[in-house]
C-alpha positions, 0 to 999 in steps of 0.5 A: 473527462478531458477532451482530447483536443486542445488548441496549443501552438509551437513556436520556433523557440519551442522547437529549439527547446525541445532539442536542448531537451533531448541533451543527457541528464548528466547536463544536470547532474550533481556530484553523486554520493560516494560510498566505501567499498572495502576488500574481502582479505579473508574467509567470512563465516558469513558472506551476506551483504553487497559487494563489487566483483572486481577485475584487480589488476584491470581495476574492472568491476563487473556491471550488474545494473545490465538485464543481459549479463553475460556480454562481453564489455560488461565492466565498468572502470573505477580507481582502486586505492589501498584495497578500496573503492570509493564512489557511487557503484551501487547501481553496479553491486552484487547482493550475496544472501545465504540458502541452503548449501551456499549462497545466492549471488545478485545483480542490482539488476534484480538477475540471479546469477549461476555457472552452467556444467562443461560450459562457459557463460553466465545463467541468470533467473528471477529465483535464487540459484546456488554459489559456494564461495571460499578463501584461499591463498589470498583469492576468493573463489565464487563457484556454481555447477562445476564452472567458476566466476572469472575475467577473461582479459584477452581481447581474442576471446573477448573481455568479459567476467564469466562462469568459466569451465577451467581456472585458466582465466583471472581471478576476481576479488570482492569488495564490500560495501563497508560505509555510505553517507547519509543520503538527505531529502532534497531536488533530485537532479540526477536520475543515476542517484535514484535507488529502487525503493526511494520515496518522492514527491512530484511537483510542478514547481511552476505552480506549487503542486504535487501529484496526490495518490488522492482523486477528484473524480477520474483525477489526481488531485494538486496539493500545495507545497513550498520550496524553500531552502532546498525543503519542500514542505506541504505534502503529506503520506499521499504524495509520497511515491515509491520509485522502482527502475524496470529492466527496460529502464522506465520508471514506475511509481507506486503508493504506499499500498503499491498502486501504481500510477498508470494510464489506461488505454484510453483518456487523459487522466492518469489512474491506479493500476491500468494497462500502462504503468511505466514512465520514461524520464527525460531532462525538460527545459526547465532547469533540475525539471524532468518531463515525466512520459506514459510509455504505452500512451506517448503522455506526458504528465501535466499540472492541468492548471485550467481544470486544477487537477493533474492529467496528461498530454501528447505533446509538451504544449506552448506552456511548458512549465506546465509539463516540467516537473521536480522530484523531490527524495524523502529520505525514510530518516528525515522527520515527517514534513510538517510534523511538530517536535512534540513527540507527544502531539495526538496528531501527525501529518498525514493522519486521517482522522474522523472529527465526532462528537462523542456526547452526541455520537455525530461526525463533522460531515464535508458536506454542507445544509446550507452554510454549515457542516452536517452531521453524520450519525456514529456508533462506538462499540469496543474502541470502533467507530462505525457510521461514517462515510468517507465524507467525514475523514478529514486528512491533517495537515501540521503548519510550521507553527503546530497549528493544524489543518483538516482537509477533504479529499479532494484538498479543501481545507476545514476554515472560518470566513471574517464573520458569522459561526459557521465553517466553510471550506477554503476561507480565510482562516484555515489554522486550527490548534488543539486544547485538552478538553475537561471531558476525558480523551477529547479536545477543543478545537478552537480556530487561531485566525478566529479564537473560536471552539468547533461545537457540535450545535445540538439545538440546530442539528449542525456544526458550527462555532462559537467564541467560549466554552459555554456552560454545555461543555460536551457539545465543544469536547471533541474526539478524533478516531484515526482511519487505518486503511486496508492495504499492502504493508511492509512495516507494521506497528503496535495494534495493527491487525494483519493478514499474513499470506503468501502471494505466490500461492494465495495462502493465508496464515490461519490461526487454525491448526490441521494437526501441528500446522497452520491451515492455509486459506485461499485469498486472491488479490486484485485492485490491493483489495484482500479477499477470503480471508475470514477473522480466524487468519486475522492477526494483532501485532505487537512490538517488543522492547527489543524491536521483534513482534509478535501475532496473536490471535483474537484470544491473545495467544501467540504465533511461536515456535517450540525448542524444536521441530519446524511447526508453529503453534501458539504460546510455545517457547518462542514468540518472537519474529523479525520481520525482513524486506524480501527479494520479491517486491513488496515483500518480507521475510517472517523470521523466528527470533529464538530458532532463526527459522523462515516462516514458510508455505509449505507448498508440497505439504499444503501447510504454513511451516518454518525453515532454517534458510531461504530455500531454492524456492524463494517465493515460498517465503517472501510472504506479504501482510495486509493491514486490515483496516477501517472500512467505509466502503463495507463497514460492520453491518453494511448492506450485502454486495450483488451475488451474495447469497442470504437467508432473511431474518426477522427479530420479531418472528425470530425466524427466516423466510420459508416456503410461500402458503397455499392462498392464491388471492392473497399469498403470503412467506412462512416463517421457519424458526431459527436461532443467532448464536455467536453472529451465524443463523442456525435455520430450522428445516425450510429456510429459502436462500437467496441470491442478492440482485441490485438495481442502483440502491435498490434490491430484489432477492431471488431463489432458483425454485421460487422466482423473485421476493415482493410484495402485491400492490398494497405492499402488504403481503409478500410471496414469490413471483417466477419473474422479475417485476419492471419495478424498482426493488426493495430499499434496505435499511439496517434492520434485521438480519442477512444471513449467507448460506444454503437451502436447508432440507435434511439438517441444520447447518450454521450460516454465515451472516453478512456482518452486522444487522439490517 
């Protein structure tokens, strides 16, 4: 890591920057964008959406970017003309959403907002809280436990908007959001027209880089990118940050599986989810540049160019360029940096593929014996490709002409030198374009700077390449698996294999049933890793012609619900959903298409259900899907994890471990039968589990009774020691089986095995 001491001196201009920095951001500030707000005239049978609570004759609305709502002078002046209001007054909206009995009334703050009976004050809360609003005689009227939303204009009492006991004060009216232009990507120079849940890159201008959520050892790495025409280009998926404003006003930055970016307690770098992850902003020296500070650490975020990698600093050095970053907005509108026009390309940017050779089951390895790429032995079973590791997943990268790079993780770029076959990384030609290859479902990938086609060179055992196709067409036809990581989601596509659970009760949907409702599973969450969950609560989404879903179990059958009764059984009449962002971060709303019903945990009940509305209880149905994705950490027939419990399984004697024998000199296991039916060890009576202890790459298995697993000297008899040996363990490779589970004595019980065969 980083030291923490670096040689940096101030100089007298320096200071005098550091002043000029400290001046508002407005110094920088553009025009923001304006929307329309319109005035509510009449009754609405539906009052959902954003709106202004305006002061009229004042021409006040009242200010709900404030975490302490109920203050006096909480209002902000605006221009009201021909019942409108035109500006960028979203930061200052209410959002209005129905619940049972009324409708809930939110602060762009992210506060609830109620009255409180025989008092005058406003109550706030994180959960939703009842209003009923109605229309009459040209006024809106917002009420809550007996009190009514109001403005007092007498300067005695206070100026405020307040619930208020009695309607003596001024009545409010609402304005709603009508239209808002297009918001385009671009350099965001005035932090006021950043929105919760806006995307950007981070970059420091001065050398090119953005912070990647991809890490070289204990540091982000850089990714080059070009600002041209107000566009930047270069950056892919992973330099996307979704920003949030806190109620303190600190930044945070999260990844599209919300990590967030953090420091930890200790160190320079900056990693994912540790004890400090708000940011302060402020304008830097540097013209439309921000300097981006750790809160909890007093860092700031720097492109350490000596070391190429970003980290952090306690002050802004004698190089300040080096601390000055620009956020760049993507707009979710905008088209894909870098992608190519051709909607039918069979890569996008930002793909994370596995370059294999299907002839030869071998995947293009980052890793080199001598000059040329190694190759990493694949399997492919049912459409899976299981074998690699995750030095065989290349990021793609689309240049403006349509040719592709593939780089590794930490950013070096798949290439070819002036000369020889080989293909190193980071050499004079990065390009690489794309041919339909004679063999079905596989390309050739042939170098542009080189014109020569990516083959697996069998004869040699590595990669390499040549000038033409020879006449062994399969060692040049290659195919592309694409990596789908496991993570937090909140859009889903067609395929895609999902978790549904819910968070605040650690809930998973299952496809199994106690009577008419789904069982729920206990899952937990930590580090966005999703545990508990076994294949009965995995769901495949599919995308209907009209935009809804549908989850369906491992047999096909679908998640619906019946003409009536609040149960949601499978293949029934309505099978539709529409999936909704949530209050709760990171969240969505499951809604049913045909009976307008909200997926719910039925919490007192300890069942999924389904209701016609958001309840007081928002948290049970602000429910979370978890992509279930490609492993390489823990792939199908991985070795087990430290702790795991198992039985040992041997395909020849087709039986587990048993009880050890009665010879003393030489001591051996005995076998007890035991029979794999549908991937679970069914043990006769005898079967010794173990519990999994790990030494680095090496094992040792231990049973409570009989001590520890080995072998004598010669290596040729195993029996059971009381205490663990000084030596090294067992190395495992993939042959027979593991399987979890419980001593069996009394009866036969099924085990579950770790996936896959050892």
């Amino acid at each position: 890591m980083k030291t923490p001491v670096r040689t940096r001196l101030l100089s007298a201009l320096l200071s005098l920057v550091m002043l000029v920095s400290l001046l508002p951001v407005s110094v920088f500030a553009a025009e923001p964008a304006s929307g329309t707000w319109e005035k509510v005239t009449e009754a609405q049978e539906d009052w959902s959406g954003q709106y202004l609570i305006v002061y009229e004759k004042g021409s006040l609305i009242m200010d709900g970017s404030l975490s302490a709502l109920d203050k006096e002078g909480n209002k902000v002046d605006v221009t009201i003309t021909d019942g409108k209001i035109v500006g960028d007054y979203a930061k200052y909206a209410f959002t209005i959403a129905p619940m049972t009995g009324g409708w809930s009334v939110q602060s762009a703050s992210g506060k609830y907002i109620s009255g409180k009976s025989g008092k005058n004050k406003i109550i706030t809360g994180s959960t939703p809280e009842l209003n009923t609003i109605t229309f009459a005689d040209g006024n809106v009227k917002i009420a809550s436990n007996n009190t009514t939303l109001q403005y007092n204009a007498a300067a005695t009492n206070g100026t405020r908007f307040r619930y208020y006991k009695s309607e003596n004060q001024q009545p409010v009216a609402l304005y709603k959001l009508s239209t808002v232009p297009a918001r385009e990507s671009g350099i965001v120079t005035d932090l006021t027209t950043l929105q919760n849940g806006d995307k950007v890159v981070v970059f420091n201008p001065a050398n090119k880089k953005a912070l990647s959520s991809v890490y070289n050892g204990f540091y982000n790495t850089g990714v080059d990118v070009e600002l041209t025409g107000g566009k930047l280009t270069g950056y892919t998926d992973a330099e996307l940050w979704t920003v949030n404003r806190t109620e303190s006003g600190a930044y945070t930055f999260s990844t599209a599986e919300g990590k967030k970016l953090s420091m930890d307690t200790s160190y320079s770098s900056t990693p994912l989810d540790k004890a400090n992850v708000d940011w302060e902003l402020s304008a830097a020296a540097t013209a439309d540049c921000f300097y981006i500070k750790n809160v909890g650490r007093g860092s700031y975020l720097e492109w350490y160019a000596e070391k190429n990698n970003w980290s952090s600093y306690g002050t802004i050095g004698s190089n300040e360029p080096l601390f000055a970053q620009q956020l760049y907005l993507v707009v979710a509108e905008s088209p894909e940096p870098g992608q190519p026009e051709d909607p039918t390309a069979p890569l996008k940017n930002g793909d994370q593929v596995v370059i294999y050779n299907p002839a030869n089951l071998k995947a293009l390895s980052s890793e080199y014996t001598g000059f040329y790429n190694k190759g990493t032995d694949v399997t492919l079973t049912g459409g899976k490709l299981a074998g690699f590791a995750e030095a065989d997943i290349w990021t793609v990268g689309v240049n403006d002409d349509g040719s592709y790079t593939f780089s590794t993780a930490d950013g070096k770029k798949l290439s070819m030198d002036e000369k020889y076959s080989s293909t190193p990384l980071d050499k004079a030609h990065t390009a690489w374009t794309l041919e339909q290859a004679a063999t079905e479902d596989c390309y050739y990938i042939k170098n542009v700077g080189r014109s020569s086609y990516l083959e697996w060179y069998a004869e040699k055992n590595n990669w390499s390449a040549f000038g033409t196709i020879g006449s062994n067409e399969a060692l040049f036809a290659q195919a592309f698996f694409k990596i789908q990581k496991s993570g937090i989601v909140t859009s889903v596509s067609d395929g895609d294999q999902v978790v549904v659970f819910n968070p605040a009760n650690g809930k998973a949907l299952s496809t199994e049933y106690t009577g008419f409702y789904n069982k729920g599973t206990d899952v937990t969450l930590a580090n966005g890793k999703l545990s508990g969950y076994t294949k009965a609560d995995i769901w495949t989404v599919g995308v209907n012609a009209d935009g809804s879903y549908t989850f369906s179990t491992a047999d096909g059958k679908k998640l619906s619900m019946d003409e009536k009764y609040s149960s949601t059984p499978l293949d029934k009449t309505h099978t539709g959903w529409s999936i909704l962002p949530a209050a709760t971060e990171n969240c969505v709303y499951i809604q049913n298409v045909g009976r307008s019903s909200y997926l719910e945990w039925y919490a007192e009940k300890n069942n999924w259900s389904a209701f016609g509305t958001i309840g007081s209880n928002e948290a049970l149905f602000a429910q979370q899907l978890y992509l279930v994705g490609d492993e390489t950490d823990q792939p199908a027939g991985s070795l087990p994890q430290e702790g795991a419990q198992v039985v040992l399984f041997n395909q020849n004697a087709q039986g587990v471990l048993a009880g050890q024998n009665d010879n003393t000199d030489s001591p051996a296991v005995n076998n007890v039968s035991a029979q794999i039916t549908d991937g679970k060890a069914i043990p006769e009576n005898g079967g010794v589990v173990f519990t999994v202890e790990r030494s680095g790459e090496y094992y040792r298995f231990r049973n409570e009774t009989y001590g520890y697993l080995c072998s004598n000297g010669t290596g040729n008899n195993a029996h059971r020691q009381r205490r663990r040996r000084l030596d090294r363990g067992a190395l495992l490779r993939r042959r027979g089986r593991l399987s979890a589970g419980e001593p069996h004595r009394q009866v036969q019980r099924q085990v579950q095995p770790v996936p896959g065969v050892l």
